[in-house]
N, C-alpha and C positions, 0 to 999 in steps of 0.2 A: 194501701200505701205501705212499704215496708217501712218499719223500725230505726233503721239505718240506711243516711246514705251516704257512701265512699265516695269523697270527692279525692281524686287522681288527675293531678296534672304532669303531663307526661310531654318529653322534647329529646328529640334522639336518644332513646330510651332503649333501645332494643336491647341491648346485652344485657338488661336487665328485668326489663317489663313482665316476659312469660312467668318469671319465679314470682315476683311480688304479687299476679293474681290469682299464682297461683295457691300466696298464703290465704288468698282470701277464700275463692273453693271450700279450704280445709276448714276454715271455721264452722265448729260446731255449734253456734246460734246461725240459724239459716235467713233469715227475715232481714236482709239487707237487700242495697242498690248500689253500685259501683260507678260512678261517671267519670270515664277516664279524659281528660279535657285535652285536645292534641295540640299543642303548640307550635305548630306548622314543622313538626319534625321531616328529615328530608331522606329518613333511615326506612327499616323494614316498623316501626314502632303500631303503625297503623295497621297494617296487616295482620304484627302479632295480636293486636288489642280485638280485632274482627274477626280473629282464629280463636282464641280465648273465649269472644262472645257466643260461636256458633257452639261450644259446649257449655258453656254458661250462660244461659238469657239474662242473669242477672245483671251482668256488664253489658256498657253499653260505650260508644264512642261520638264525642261532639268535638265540633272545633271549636278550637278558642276562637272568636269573635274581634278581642283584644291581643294586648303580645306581654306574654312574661308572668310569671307562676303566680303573680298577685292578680292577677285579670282571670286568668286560667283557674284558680279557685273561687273566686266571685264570681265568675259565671256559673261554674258550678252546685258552690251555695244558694245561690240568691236567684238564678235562673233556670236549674235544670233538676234540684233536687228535690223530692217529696218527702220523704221520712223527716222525724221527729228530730233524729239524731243525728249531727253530722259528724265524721270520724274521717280525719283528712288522711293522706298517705302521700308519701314522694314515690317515685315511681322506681327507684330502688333500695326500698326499705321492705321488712314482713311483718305483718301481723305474725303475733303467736296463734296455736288454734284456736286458746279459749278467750280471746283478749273481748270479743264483740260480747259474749256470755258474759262475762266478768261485768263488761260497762254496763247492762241491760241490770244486771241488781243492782249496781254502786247506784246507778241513775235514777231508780226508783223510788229515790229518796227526792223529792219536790223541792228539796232547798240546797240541790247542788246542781250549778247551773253547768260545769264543764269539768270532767278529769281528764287525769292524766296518770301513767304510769312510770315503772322503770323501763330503762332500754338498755338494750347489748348492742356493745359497739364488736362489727365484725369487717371481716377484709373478702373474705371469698367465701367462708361455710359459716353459719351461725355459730355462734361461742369457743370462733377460733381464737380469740382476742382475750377473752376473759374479762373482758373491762365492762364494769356495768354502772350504771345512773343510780343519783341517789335520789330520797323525795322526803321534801320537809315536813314534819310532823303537824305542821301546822296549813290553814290555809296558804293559799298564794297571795302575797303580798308584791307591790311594784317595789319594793325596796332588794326582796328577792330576786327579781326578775334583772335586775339591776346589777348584782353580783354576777354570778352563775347561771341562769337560767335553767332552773331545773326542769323544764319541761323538754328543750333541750332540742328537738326536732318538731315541726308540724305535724309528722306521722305521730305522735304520742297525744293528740288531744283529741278529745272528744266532745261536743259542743251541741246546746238545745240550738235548732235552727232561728226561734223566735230571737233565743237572747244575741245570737251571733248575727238579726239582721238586724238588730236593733245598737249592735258595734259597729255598723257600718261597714265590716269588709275590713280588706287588707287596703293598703294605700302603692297603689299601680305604679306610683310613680319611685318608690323602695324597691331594690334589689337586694339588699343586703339588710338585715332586721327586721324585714318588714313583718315578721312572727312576731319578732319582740314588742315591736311598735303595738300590732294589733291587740297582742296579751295584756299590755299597760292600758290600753285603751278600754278593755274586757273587765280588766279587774277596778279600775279606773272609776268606771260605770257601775260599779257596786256588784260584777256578778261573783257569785262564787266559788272557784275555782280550787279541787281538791286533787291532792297526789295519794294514790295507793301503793306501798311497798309491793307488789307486783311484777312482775316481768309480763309487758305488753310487746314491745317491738324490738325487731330488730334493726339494728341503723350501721347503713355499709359507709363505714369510709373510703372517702375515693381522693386521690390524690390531688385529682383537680377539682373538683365540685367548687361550688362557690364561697364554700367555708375555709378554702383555702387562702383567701385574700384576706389578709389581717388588716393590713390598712383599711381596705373598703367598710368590713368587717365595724373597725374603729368609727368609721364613719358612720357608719348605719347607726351605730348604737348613739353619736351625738345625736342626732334625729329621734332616737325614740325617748333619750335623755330629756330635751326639750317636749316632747309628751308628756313626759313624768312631769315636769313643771306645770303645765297645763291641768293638772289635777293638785299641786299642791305639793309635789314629792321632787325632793331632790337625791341624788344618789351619795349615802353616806362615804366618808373617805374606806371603810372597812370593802362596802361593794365595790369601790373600785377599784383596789387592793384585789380583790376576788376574782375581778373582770379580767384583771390582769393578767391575774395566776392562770385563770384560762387561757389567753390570748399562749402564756409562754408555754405551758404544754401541747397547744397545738402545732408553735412552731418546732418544740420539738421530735414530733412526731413527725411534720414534715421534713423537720431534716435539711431544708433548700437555704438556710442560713445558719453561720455562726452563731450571729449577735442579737437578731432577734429574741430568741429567749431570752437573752441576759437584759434585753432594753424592759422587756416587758417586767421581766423582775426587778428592775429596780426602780422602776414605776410602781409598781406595784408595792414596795417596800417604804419608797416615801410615805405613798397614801399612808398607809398604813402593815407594821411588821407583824402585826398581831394577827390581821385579817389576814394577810399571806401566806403565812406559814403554820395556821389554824385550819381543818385537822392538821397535824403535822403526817398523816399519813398519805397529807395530798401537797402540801406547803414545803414539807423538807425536801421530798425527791424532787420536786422542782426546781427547788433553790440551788441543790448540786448538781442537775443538770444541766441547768443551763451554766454554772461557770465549768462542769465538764466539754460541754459541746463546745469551746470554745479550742480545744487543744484535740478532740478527736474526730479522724477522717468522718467525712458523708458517709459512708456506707455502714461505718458501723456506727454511729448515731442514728439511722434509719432503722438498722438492726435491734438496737437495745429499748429506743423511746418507740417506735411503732406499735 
């Protein structure tokens, strides 16, 4: 049995799939499994993942069973994969090379049940962007998880198989949070969950992915919000201050509204001014931009916040 296995769920992926296994090839710890889970894609996605496999055995291709990236990784976990360790990925994100080496010593530590890393956020080449993930000095807490999510993507975690069947999965019936939902639920259960100052992955923004939908987005997290009550934890006015200040960088990154940034900020500001605008290396540029985006065209607001 290998060490790791790469659960991959993948859904008209093509424009992107060949690069992402292809990060994985490169890793220099060799002792993994790759299970790319297909989501009834209607593209070339399937082909690439059986072109990839014929020079790689170690990937391999199954259908989802189910419909939608929460099923598509529970079948993977829970039904298809052998190794100790599981190390999820979206199907357009990269491993670094040494990311799987990195987690095989952090992990060898018996009293940490799941890490995670930093990531670089990128648009077409790795570290075109320069924007990278930060990670708390301390365990992961649902209060954490609450603010900011600093794990930030599913491609950034890494997870013992027993402790993640014994979370039960992701919840099928989530589209949006359902990472979050799961995480609260992880930590919830007493596992414990560590961030390494590291660069693990890299995570491409794409204009329309699903982290595009703020409302939905909104949604999702009341759902994993009422999680967090289900263990006792409610979300401080500060995290949701935090939560905020995310929601409004994103929109301004996308650029497809005035006023969203600025709703988010002053939501955000209610809750709490302190949480907002604390660092103020992430809290001030926000706070001017979104009342700048209110007076400057689309294109250069896409330009300046991207």
């Amino acid at each position: 049995m290998p060490l790791f296995s790469i659960i991959l769920p993948c859904f008209n992926a093509e424009a992107t799939i060949t690069d992402t296994l292809a990060s994985l090839s490169a890793q220099s710890f060799a002792d993994w499994e790759a299970i790319c889970v297909d989501d009834g894609s209607t593209d070339a996605t399937a082909f690439l993942v059986r072109k990839a496999a014929r020079r790689d055995p170690r990937i391999r291709l199954v259908s989802n069973t189910g419909k939608g990236p929460s099923d598509a990784r529970n079948m993977g976990a829970l039904a298809c994969a052998s190794g100790d360790l599981l190390a999820f990925c979206d199907a357009d994100d990269l491993f670094v090379p040494g990311k799987l080496s990195h987690l095989r010593d952090i992990l060898s530590d018996r009293s940490i049940d799941a890490v995670f890393g930093r990531i670089g956020f990128f648009q077409s080449v790795p570290g075109d962007s320069g924007v990278f993930s930060t990670v708390p000095a301390r365990d992961l807490t649902i209060d954490m998880l609450l603010g900011e999510n600093p794990v930030c993507t599913m491609s950034n975690i890494t997870v013992r198989r027993g402790v993640f069947e014994r979370s039960g999965g992701f919840d099928p019936a989530m589209v949006h949070n359902e990472d979050l939902d799961w995480l609260i639920r992880l930590v919830g259960l007493g596992a414990r969950v560590v961030g390494v100052d590291l660069l693990h992955t890299w995570y491409r923004t794409s204009p329309g992915g699903l982290s595009t939908d703020l409302d939905a987005m909104l949604a999702g997290r009341a759902r994993a919000v009422e999680t967090a009550a289900s263990f006792g934890v409610r979300p401080s006015n500060r995290s949701h201050a935090i939560h905020h200040r995310y929601l409004a960088r994103r929109a301004l990154r996308m650029a497809d509204s005035r006023t969203a940034p600025l709703r988010h900020t002053v939501h955000g500001m209610i809750r709490s001014p302190a949480g907002f605008l604390c660092p103020p290396r992430r809290g001030v540029p926000t706070f001017l931009g979104a009342l700048a985006a209110l007076l400057l065209p689309r294109a250069f607001r896409q330009s300046l916040f991207s």
